[in-house]
C-alpha positions in Angstrom: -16.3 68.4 -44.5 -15.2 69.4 -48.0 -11.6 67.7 -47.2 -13.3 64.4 -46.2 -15.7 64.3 -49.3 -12.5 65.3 -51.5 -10.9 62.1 -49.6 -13.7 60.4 -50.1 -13.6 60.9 -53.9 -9.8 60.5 -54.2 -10.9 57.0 -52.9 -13.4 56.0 -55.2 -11.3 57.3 -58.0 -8.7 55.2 -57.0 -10.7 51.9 -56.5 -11.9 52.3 -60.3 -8.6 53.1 -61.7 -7.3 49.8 -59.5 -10.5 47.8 -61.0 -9.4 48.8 -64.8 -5.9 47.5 -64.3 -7.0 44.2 -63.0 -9.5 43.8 -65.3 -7.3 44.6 -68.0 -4.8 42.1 -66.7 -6.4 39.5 -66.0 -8.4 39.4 -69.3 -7.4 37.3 -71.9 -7.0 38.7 -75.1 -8.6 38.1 -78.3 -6.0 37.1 -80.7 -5.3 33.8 -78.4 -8.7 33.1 -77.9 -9.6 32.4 -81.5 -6.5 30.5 -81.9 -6.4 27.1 -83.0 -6.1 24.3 -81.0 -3.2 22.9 -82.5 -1.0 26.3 -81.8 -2.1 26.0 -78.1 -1.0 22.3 -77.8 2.0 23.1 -79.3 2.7 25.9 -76.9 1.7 23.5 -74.1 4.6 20.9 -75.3 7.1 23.7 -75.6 6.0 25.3 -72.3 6.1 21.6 -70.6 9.6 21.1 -72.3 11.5 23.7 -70.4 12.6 23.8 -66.7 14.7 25.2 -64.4 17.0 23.1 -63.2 19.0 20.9 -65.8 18.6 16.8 -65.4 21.9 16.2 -63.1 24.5 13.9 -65.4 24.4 10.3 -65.7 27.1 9.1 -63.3 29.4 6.6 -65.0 28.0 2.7 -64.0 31.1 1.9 -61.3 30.2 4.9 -59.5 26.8 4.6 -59.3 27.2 1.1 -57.6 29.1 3.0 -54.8 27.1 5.9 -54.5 24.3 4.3 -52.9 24.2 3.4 -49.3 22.2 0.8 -47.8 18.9 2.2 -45.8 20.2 0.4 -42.4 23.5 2.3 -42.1 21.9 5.8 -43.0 19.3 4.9 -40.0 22.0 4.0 -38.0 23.7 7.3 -38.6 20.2 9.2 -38.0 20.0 7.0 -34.4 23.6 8.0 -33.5 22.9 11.8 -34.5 19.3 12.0 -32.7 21.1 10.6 -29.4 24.3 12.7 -29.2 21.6 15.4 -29.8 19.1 14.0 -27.0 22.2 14.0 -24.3 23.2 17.6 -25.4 19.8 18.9 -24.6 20.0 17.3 -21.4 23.6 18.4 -20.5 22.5 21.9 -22.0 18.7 21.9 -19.0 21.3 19.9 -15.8 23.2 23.2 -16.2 21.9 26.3 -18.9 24.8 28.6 -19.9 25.5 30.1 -23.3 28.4 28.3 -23.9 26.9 25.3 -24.2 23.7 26.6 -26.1 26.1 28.2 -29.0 28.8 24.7 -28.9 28.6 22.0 -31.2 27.8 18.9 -30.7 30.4 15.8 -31.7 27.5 14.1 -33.9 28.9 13.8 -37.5 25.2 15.5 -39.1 25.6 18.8 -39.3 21.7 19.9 -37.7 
């Protein structure tokens, strides 16, 4: 009985000390609450400013004319791909082996 009421206590104590650090960390502190709204704009601008990844470079203007591909022959490719995919399925349930599970198939798109 003493062991469980010492558990029991261990517990508690444990929980509390738990409820303190959240508390404490998810409080805001004082010194940015009485702030001025200008300084917390500006930190919003600086803070909106940054990010992660870099804007990719401007591609000189000849390549950018050749760098995009018209909608049709990308849905073309995606048709092609989807039925070399659909017949290796099928080949792959006429006849299960590993082989064929683990081979690749001849579509260009890499799945």
């Amino acid at each position: 009985m003493e062991m469980l009421m010492m558990g029991v206590c261990l517990s508690v104590f444990g929980l509390a000390v738990a409820c303190l650090a959240f508390g404490a960390a998810t409080r805001e502190p004082e010194a940015t609450a009485a702030a001025p709204a200008v300084q917390k704009e500006a930190v919003k601008a600086a803070v909106r400013s940054t990010r992660f990844f870099a804007d990719p470079p401007p591609l000189p203007l000849p390549m950018a004319a050749y760098s995009q591909v018209p909608i049709e022959a990308l849905l073309l490719q995606i048709e092609n791909h989807v039925r070399l995919e659909h017949a290796a399925a099928e080949c792959f349930v006429a006849s299960p082996n590993a082989s064929l599970l683990h081979s690749r198939t001849i579509s260009p798109l890499v799945n």
